[in-house]
C-alpha positions as CSV (number, residue, x, y, z in Angstrom):
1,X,0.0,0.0,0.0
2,X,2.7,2.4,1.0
3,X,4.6,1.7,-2.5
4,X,1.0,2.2,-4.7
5,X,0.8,5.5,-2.6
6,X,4.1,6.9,-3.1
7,X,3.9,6.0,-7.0
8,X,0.7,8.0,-7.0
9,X,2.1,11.1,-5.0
10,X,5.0,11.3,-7.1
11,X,3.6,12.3,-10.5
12,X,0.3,14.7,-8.4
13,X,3.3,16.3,-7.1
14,X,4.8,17.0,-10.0
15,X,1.7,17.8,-12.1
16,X,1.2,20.3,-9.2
17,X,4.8,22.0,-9.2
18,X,3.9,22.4,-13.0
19,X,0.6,23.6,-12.2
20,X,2.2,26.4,-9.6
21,X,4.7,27.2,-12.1
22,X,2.2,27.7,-14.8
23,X,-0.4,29.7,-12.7
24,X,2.9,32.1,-11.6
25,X,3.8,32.5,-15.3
26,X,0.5,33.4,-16.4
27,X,-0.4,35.4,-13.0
28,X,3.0,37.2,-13.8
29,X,2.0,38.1,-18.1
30,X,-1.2,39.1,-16.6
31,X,0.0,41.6,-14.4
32,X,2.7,42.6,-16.8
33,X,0.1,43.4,-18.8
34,X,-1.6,45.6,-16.5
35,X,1.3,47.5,-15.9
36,X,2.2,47.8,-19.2
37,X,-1.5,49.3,-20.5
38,X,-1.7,52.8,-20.6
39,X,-4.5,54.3,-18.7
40,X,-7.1,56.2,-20.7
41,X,-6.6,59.4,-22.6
42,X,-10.1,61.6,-21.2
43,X,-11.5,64.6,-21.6
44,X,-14.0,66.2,-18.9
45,X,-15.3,69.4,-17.4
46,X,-16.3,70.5,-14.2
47,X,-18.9,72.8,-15.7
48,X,-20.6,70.1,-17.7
49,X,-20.9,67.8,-15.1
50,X,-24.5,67.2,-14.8
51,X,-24.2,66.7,-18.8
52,X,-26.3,69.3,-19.8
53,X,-25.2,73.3,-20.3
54,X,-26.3,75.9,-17.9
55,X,-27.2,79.6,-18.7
56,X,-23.9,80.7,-18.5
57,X,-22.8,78.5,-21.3
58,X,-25.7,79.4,-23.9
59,X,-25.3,81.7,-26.5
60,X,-26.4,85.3,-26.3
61,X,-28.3,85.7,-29.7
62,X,-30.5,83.6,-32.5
63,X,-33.3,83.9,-29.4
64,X,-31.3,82.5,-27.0
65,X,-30.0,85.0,-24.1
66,X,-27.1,83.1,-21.9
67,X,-24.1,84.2,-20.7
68,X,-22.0,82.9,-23.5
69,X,-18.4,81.8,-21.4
70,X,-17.2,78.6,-22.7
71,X,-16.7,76.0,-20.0
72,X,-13.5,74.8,-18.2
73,X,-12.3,71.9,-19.6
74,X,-9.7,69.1,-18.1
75,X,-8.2,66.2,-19.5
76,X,-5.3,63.8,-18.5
77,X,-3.3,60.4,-19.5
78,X,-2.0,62.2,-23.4
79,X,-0.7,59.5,-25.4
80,X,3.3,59.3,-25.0
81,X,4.7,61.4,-28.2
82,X,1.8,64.2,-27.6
83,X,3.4,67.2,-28.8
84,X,0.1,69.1,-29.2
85,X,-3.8,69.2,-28.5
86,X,-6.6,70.5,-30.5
87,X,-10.3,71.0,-29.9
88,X,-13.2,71.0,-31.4
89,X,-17.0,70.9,-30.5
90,X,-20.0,70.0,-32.8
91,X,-23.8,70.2,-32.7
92,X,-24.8,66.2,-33.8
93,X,-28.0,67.5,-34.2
94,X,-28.1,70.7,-35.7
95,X,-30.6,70.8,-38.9
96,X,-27.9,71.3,-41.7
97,X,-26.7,67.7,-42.4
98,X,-23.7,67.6,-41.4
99,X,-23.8,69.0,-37.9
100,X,-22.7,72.9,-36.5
101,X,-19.6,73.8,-35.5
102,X,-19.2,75.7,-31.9
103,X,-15.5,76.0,-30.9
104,X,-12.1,75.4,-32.2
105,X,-8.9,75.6,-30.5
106,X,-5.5,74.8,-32.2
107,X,-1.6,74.8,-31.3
108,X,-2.4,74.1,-27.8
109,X,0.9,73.1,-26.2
110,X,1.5,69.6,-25.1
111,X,2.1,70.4,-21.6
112,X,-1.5,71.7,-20.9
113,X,-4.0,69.9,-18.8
114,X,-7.3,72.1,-19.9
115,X,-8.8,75.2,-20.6
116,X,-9.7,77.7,-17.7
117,X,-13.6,78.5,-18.0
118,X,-13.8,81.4,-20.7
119,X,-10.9,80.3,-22.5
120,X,-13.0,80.7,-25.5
121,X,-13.5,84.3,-24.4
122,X,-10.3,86.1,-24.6
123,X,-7.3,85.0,-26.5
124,X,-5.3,85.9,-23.9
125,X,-6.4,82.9,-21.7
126,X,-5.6,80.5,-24.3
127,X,-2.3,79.1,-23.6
128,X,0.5,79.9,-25.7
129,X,0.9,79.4,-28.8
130,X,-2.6,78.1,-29.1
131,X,-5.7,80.1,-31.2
132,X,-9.1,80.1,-32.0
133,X,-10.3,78.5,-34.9
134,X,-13.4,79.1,-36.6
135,X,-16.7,78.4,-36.1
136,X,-19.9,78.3,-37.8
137,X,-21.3,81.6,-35.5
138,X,-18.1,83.2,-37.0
139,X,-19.0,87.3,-38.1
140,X,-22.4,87.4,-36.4
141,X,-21.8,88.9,-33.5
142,X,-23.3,86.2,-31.6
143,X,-19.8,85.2,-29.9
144,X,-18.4,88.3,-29.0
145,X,-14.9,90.0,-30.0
146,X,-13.0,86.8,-30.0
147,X,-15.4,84.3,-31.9
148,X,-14.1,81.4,-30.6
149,X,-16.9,79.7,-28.2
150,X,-20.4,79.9,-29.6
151,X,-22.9,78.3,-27.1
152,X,-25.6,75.9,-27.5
153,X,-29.0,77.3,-29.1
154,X,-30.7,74.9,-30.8
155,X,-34.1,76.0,-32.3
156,X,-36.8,76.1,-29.5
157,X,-39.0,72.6,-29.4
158,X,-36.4,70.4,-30.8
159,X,-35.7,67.7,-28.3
160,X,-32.1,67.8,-26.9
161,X,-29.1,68.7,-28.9
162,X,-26.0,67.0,-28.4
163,X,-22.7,68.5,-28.3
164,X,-19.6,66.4,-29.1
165,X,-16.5,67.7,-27.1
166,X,-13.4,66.5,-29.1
167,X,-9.8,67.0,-28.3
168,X,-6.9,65.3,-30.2
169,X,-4.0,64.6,-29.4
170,X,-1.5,64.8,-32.2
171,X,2.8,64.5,-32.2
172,X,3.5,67.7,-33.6
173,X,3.6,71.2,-31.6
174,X,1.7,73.0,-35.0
175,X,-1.6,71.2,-36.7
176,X,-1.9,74.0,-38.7
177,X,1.8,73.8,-40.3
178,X,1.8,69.9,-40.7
179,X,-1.6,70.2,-42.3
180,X,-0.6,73.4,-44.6
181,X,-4.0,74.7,-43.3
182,X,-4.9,78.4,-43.2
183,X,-5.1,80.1,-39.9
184,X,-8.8,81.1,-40.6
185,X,-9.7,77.4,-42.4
186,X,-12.7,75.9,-41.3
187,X,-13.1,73.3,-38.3
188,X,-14.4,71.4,-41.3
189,X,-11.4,71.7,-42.8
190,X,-9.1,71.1,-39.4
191,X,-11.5,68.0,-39.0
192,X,-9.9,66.4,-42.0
193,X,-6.2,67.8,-41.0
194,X,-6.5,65.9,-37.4
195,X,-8.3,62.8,-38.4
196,X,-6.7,61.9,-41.8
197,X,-4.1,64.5,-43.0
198,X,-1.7,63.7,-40.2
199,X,-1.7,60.4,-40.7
200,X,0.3,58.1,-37.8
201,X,0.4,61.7,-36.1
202,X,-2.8,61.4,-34.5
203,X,-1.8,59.5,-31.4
204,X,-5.3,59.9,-29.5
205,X,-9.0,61.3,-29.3
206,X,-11.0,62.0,-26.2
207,X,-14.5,62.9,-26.4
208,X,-17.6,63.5,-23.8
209,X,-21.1,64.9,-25.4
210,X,-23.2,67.4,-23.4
211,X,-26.7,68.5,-24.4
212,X,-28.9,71.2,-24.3
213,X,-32.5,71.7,-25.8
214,X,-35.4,74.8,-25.0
């Protein structure tokens, strides 16, 4: 009996050293792994926590009457190789097809972590050398001297707008150079700069939608 048991034990002993040895390998890749994934490029704001835009936020004009001050943003975790940020924020839902444009901001230097609330205001609290881009309330006097921020006003009794918060991260310090883009080109036409004419120089996107209806 004691020889039968000892020719079992030997090999469940040794299947079980393998088995440790296996599960430590594999508990090892997996945590490897973990360490080794990057944790999440996002893209937030205080202001537009509740997920919907207060007064301050709407436009002043078109029948709306808010206080117009584009909302702080935040965002962490870049992509390594982030040399750059730009923004942009679109109406999903604005009746014209192919959405409306409400902010652009370009050039925005890689070590930036956001955008104090009425950075869409006032050049001057854009960090350097970032700019404003265009915007489809551009020259109507809706968005005030520096036309950057336009606020939500979608036409009274549709249900809620959505507006797409975008901001890329890219590995070069100026979009507008690499994409041999006009200052004053559309966000239309920055759209197509970030998400194709770069290329491999698009390391990262990082989006949250708000929305807004009256």
């Amino acid at each position: 009996m004691q020889t039968t048991v000892q020719k079992i034990s030997k090999p469940l002993a040794t299947w079980a050293a393998a088995l440790a040895m296996t599960s430590t390998a594999l508990m090892g890749c997996g945590g490897g792994d973990a360490m080794a994934q990057t944790t999440a490029f996002t893209l937030s704001s205080p202001d537009l926590a509740s997920g919907t835009f207060g007064s301050k936020h709407i436009l002043n004009g078109f029948g709306c009457t808010g206080g117009n001050v584009s909302p702080e943003l935040r965002w962490q975790n870049a992509p390594a190789g982030t040399k750059g940020f730009a923004l942009q924020v679109l109406d999903l839902d604005a009746p014209t097809g192919s959405g409306l444009w409400h902010w652009a901001v370009y050039n925005i230097p890689a070590t930036a972590t956001g955008l104090v609330q009425g950075a869409g205001n006032a050049a001057a609290s854009l960090p350097a050398p970032a700019f404003g881009g265009t915007n489809d309330f551009q020259d109507t006097g809706a968005t005030g001297t520096n036309g950057n921020y336009g606020g939500p006003c979608p036409p009274a009794g549709d249900k809620a707008h959505r507006y797409q918060f975008t901001l890329f991260a890219v590995g070069v310090a100026d979009v507008q150079a690499a994409g041999q883009a006009p200052r004053t080109g559309t966000a239309a036409l920055y759209g197509f700069v970030l998400n194709k004419g770069i290329g491999s120089l698009l390391l990262g996107k990082a989006t949250f939608t708000a929305s807004y209806a009256r």
